[in-house]
N, C-alpha and C positions, 0 to 999 in steps of 0.2 A: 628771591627765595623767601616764602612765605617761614612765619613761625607759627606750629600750630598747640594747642593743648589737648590732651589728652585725659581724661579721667577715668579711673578703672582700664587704663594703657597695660595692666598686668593682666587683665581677665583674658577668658577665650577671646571673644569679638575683638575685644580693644589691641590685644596686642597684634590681630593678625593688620588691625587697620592701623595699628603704627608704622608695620614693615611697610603696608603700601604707600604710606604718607613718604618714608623717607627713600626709597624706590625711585618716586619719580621726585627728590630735589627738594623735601623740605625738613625744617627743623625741629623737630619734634620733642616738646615738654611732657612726659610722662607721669602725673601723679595715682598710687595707689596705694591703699592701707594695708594690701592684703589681704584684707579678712576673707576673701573668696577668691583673688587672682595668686600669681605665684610668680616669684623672679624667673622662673627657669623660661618660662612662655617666653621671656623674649632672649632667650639664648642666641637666636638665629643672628640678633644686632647687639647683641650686647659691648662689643668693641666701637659701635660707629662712632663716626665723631661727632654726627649732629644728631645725637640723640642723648637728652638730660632725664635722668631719672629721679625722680625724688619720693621720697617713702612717708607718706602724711598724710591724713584726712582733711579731706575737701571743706570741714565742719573748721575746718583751723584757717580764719578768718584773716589773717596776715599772711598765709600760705598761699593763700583764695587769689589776694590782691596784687602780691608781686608777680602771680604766672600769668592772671588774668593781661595786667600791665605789659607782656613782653607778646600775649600774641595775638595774631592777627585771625586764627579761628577758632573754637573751641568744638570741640565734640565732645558732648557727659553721655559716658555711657558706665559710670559711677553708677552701682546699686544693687539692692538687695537680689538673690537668683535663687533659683531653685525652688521646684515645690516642695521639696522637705524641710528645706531650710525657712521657707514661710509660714508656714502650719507646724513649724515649732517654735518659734519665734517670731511670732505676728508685731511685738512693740519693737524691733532691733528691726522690720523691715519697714514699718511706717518711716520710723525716725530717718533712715539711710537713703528713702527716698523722696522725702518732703523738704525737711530743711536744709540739706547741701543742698539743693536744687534751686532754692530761694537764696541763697546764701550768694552761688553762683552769679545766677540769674542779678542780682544786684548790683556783681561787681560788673560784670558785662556791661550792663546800662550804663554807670557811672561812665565810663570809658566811652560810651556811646554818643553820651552827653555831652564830652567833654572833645567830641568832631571827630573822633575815633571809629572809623565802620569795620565792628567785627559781629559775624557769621556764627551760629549757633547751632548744633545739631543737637537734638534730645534724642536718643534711644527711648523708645517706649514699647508697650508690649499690648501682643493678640489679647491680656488677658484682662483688658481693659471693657471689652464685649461682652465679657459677665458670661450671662449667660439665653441671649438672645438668639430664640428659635430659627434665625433665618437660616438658609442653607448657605449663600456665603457671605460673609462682611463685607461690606463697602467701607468707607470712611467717613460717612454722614450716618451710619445706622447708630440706633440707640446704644446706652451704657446700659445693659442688667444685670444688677449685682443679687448673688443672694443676701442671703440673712446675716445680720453684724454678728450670730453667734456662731457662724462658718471664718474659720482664721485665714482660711483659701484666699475669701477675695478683699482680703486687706493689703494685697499683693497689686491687683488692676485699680483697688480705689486709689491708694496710693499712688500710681503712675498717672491715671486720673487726674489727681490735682497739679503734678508735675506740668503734663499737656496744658493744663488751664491757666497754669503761672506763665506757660511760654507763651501762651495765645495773650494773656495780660499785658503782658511789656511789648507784646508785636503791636495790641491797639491803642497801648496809653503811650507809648517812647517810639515806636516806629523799627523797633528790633527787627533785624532780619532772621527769624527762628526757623528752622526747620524740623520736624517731627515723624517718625519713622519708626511705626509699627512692626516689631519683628515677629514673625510666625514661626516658631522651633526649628532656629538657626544649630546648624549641627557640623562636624568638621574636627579636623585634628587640634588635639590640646583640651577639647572638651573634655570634663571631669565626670563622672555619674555619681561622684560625691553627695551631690544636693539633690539627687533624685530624675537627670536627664536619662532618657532611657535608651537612646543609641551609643553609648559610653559603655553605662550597665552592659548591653547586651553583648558589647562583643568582648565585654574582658568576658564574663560568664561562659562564651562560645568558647574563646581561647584558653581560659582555664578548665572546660570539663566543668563549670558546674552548672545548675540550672537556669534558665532564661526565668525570673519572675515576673509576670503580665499579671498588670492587676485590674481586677474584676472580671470582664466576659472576653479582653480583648480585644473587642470592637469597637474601641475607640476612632474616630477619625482624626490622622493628623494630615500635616504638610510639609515636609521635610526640606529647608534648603544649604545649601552648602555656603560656608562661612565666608570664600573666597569672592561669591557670586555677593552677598549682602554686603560685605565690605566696601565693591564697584559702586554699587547701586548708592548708596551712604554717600562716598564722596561726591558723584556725578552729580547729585540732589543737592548735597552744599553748596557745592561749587556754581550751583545754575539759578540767577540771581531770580528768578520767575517762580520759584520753589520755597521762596520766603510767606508764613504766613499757614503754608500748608500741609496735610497732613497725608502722610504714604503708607499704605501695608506694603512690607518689603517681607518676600519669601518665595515659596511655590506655591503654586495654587495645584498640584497634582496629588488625590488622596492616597490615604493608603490605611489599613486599619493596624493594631499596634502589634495583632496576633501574628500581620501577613507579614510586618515590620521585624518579627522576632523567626519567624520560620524561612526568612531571606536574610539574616544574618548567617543563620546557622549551615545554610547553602553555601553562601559565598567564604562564608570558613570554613566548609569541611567539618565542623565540629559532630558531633555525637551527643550533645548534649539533649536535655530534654523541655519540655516547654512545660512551666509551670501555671496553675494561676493562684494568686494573691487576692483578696478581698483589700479594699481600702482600708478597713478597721486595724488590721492587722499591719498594712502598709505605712500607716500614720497614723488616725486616733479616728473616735466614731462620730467624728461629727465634719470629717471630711468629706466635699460635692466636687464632683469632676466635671468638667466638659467635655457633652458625647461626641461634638462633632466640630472642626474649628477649620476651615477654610476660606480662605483671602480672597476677596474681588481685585485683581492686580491692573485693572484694565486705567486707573490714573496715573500707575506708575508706568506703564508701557508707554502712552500716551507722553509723559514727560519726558522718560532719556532713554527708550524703546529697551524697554528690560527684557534680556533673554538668557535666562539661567543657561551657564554649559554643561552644568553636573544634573544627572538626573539619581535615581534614587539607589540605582544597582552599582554607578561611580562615586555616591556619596561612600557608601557603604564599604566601596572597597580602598578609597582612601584614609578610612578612619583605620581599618582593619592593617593595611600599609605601613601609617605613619605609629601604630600601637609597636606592629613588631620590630620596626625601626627603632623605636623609644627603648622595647626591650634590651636589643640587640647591640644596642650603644651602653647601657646600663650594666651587659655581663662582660661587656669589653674595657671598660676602663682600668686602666693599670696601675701600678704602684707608684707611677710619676703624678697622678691624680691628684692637687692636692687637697690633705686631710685622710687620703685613702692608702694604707701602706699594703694593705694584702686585699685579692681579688675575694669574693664572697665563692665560699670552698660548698661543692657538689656534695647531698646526702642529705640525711633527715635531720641533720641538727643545726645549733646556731654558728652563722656563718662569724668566722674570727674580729671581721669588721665592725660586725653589730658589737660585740661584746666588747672589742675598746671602746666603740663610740659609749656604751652604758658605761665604763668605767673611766671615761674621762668628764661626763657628767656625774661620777657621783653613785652611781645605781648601780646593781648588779647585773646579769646578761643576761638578755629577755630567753624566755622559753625556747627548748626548740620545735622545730613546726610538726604536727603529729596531722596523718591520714585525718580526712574531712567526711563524718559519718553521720549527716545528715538523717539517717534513720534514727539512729537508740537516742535516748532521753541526754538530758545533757549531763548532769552527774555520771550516768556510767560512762559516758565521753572522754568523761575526765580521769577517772580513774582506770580507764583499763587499758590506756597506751604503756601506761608506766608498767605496768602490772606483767605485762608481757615484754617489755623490755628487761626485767628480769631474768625473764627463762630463756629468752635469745642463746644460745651456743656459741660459739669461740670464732665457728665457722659464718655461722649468721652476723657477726659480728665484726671479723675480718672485713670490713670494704674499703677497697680503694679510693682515693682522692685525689684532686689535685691542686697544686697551692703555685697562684702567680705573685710573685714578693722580686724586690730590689734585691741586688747581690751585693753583698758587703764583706770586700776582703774572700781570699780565694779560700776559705775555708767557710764559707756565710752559710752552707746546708744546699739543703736543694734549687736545683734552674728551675724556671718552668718546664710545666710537660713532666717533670720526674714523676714517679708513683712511689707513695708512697702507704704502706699501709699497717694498720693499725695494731695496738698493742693484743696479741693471743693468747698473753701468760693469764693462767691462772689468778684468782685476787690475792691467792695466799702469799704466790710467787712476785706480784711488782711491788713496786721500791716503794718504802714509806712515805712519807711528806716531805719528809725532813733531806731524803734522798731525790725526791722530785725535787726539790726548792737547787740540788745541786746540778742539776744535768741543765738549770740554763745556760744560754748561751755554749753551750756545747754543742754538735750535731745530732741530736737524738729522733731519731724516722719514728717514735712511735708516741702514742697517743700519752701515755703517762706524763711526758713532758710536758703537752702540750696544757694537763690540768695544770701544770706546774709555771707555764708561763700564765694564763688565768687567774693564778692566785694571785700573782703579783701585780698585773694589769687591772683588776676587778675587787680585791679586796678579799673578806672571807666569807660573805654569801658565795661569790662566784666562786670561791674555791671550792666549797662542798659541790655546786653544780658542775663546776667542771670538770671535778673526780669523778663524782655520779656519772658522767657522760662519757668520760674517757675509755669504757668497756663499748661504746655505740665506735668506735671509729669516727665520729663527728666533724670531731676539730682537733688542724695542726698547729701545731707551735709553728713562733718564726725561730729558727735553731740560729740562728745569727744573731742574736738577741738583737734586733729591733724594738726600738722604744715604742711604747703608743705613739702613732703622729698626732701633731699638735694641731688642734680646728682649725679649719679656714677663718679667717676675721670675715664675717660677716655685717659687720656695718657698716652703711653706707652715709656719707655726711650728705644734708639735701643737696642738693645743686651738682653735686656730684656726675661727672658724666659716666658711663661705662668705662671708655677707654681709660681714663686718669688714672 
């Protein structure tokens, strides 16, 4: 049983390439900072037993040294992502991908040196090609970068030098490095956070709102599936003829970004509409795109006979799958949950859960969610949900909800599934504050109480807001008087496994 390391083991890529690590039999060291991955990514192993997680930057040199020490391979696929996330923060992507990389790359040697042979993958990237006219990349075509006042490609100069430190220690210490160009690796868990656009598109199809395509559309990409790049990665480590040299790992099948958005919107059914976005608007105005980016794959077929199984119409429908799945798991968690004592309650206002979680940090209970009116100005946006929640009627106002909470004791209020509905009195006709502040913990089906558990869970911001809201039917009390649940302990000590 191999032990391997992992860096950036939270991210999209990295965590799907842990599962596959401990899949077939090995023991898998996990570091990541977070700053772009997320614990939940590896839900799927989070109990195993040969997988260690620890929560640290690669930049943390005693961190570097003891996991370097314990394994037998390394894969860094540690590093800055996204084009929005680069082109607003050009110094936090050089730094993230230069010197952990050296940092790394150090400790590796040492161990090297010291008659220890471990194996090196680097993640690197298409955007390393700048912006070189050819129609497709090979692995020996030039670097063209634009101009140092373009923040874009301090993103490929960056991985750039990472490549050159790997090819460094491969000809001065005899490193065995392997190096693996990705081409818009795509796949379930990906974020559209930092500006991926197959993420973007399908929460936008699933939600009803627009597809934004920025500039003409026509962009050329290459889409491949995260499960296909993963294979490819390991087969390449693992294949000691592979040391030294350099792989585009992707599709080489195009598609442009417009054709990319009007086949999401297919295969979801959606209704949405296709917008377009200028760059300036997208990011700033001194952003340069690449019109057209497709991989020569013919050394990597050549090496471990690469043949993607996901093509673009099964990319797509797996990402669309695994979203509603994520959904679908998120509105089903119950009150045994923990951290979570009440299901997030159907209608226009804020859900009961949200407003403990802001009242046991401290804050009052964020806003509730108001229609999305992407026409009028934002000012009047702002002012005329309220405006009209005003004049609402008794009957407009009346809606039904429904609330999944723990029973407590056979008088605890309502089962799930009960209906319950909202207060119709009159404002002159319900009970003071003073009279709200009495009916907790008693069974009371209607909304005035539930301002009245609010005030006490939230303070006196969220009391005026939850009065204010208690005429919308919104939000139920827990009539059981259920405490706020107390957080989950979220720290994790390093070395720490899941299971422990």
């Amino acid at each position: 049983m191999k032990t391997i390391l992992v860096t950036g083991g939270a991210g999209f890529i990295g965590s799907h390439l842990t599962e596959s690590l401990l899949a077939r039999g090995d023991r898998v060291l996990v570091v990541d900072d977070l700053s772009t991955g997320r614990v939940d990514n590896l839900a799927n192993v989070r109990g195993h037993e040969r997988l260690e997680w620890f929560e640290g930057s690669i930049t943390d040199a005693g961190l570097v040294e003891s996991l370097v020490a314990r394994a037998d391979d390394v894969y860094h696929l540690a590093a800055a992502v996204g084009v929005a996330l680069i082109a607003k923060e050009p110094i936090a992507t050089i730094e993230r991908n230069v010197a952990p990389t050296q940092q790394l790359l150090a400790a590796v040697d040492r161990k090297h040196r010291a008659g220890h042979a471990v194996r090196f993958f680097l993640a690197s990237t298409s955007e390393v090609y700048g912006k070189n006219p050819k129609g497709q990349w090979t692995e020996e075509d030039d670097l063209v970068f634009g101009a140092t006042t373009r923040a874009r490609w301090s993103y490929g100069c960056s991985k750039a030098i990472d490549e050159f430190l790997c090819l460094g220690y491969r000809r001065q210490s005899g490193l065995a490095v392997v190096i693996g160009r990705f081409f818009n690796v795509v796949g379930p868990r990906q974020t559209g956070a930092y500006g991926m656009v197959l993420p973007r598109f399908v929460q936008a199809a699933r939600s009803g709102q627009p597809l934004m395509v920025h500039d003409d559309g026509q962009q050329i990409r290459c889409f491949a599936h995260v499960a296909d790049v993963v294979g490819a990665v390991i087969r390449l480590t693992e294949r000691p003829e592979s040391a030294g040299e350099i792989y585009n790992i992707g599709s080489d099948l195009p598609v442009s970004i417009h054709e990319l958005a009007r086949r999401v919107l297919e295969r979801t059914g959606s209704r949405s509409e296709i917008r377009f976005q200028s760059y300036h608007d997208a990011y700033d105005k001194d952003f340069e795109d690449i019109r057209r980016r497709i991989p020569d794959l013919g050394k990597l077929r050549r090496a471990i006979d690469y043949r993607p199984r996901y093509d673009l119409n099964a990319i797509i429908d797996d990402v669309i799958a695994t979203t509603r799945a994520h959904d679908k798991s998120t509105v089903r968690r119950t009150a045994t949950d923990p951290g979570r004592g009440v299901r997030t309650i159907r209608g226009h206002g804020v859900p009961l859960r949200l407003a403990l979680r802001a009242a046991r940090h401290g804050r009052g209970p964020p806003k509730a969610s108001r229609p999305n009116r992407p026409n009028q100005p934002e000012a009047k946006r702002r002012h005329q949900p309220r405006q009209r929640q005003r004049h609402r009627t008794n009957s407009e106002a009346a809606r039904t909800t429904e609330v999944a909470r723990p029973r407590v004791g056979d008088d605890a209020g309502p089962r799930r599934g009960d209906r319950l509905s909202s207060c119709d009195r009159p404002r002159s006709q319900r009970p003071s504050r003073s009279d709200r502040f009495a009916q907790i913990g008693s069974p009371a089906p209607n909304c005035c109480a539930a301002a009245a558990y609010l005030s006490v869970a939230s303070g006196s911001s969220a009391r005026r807001s939850a009065a204010r809201r208690s005429s919308d039917g919104c939000v139920l009390m827990n009539s059981g008087g259920l405490s706020p649940p107390t957080p989950p302990n979220r720290s994790q000590k390093p070395g720490a496994s899941f299971g422990s």
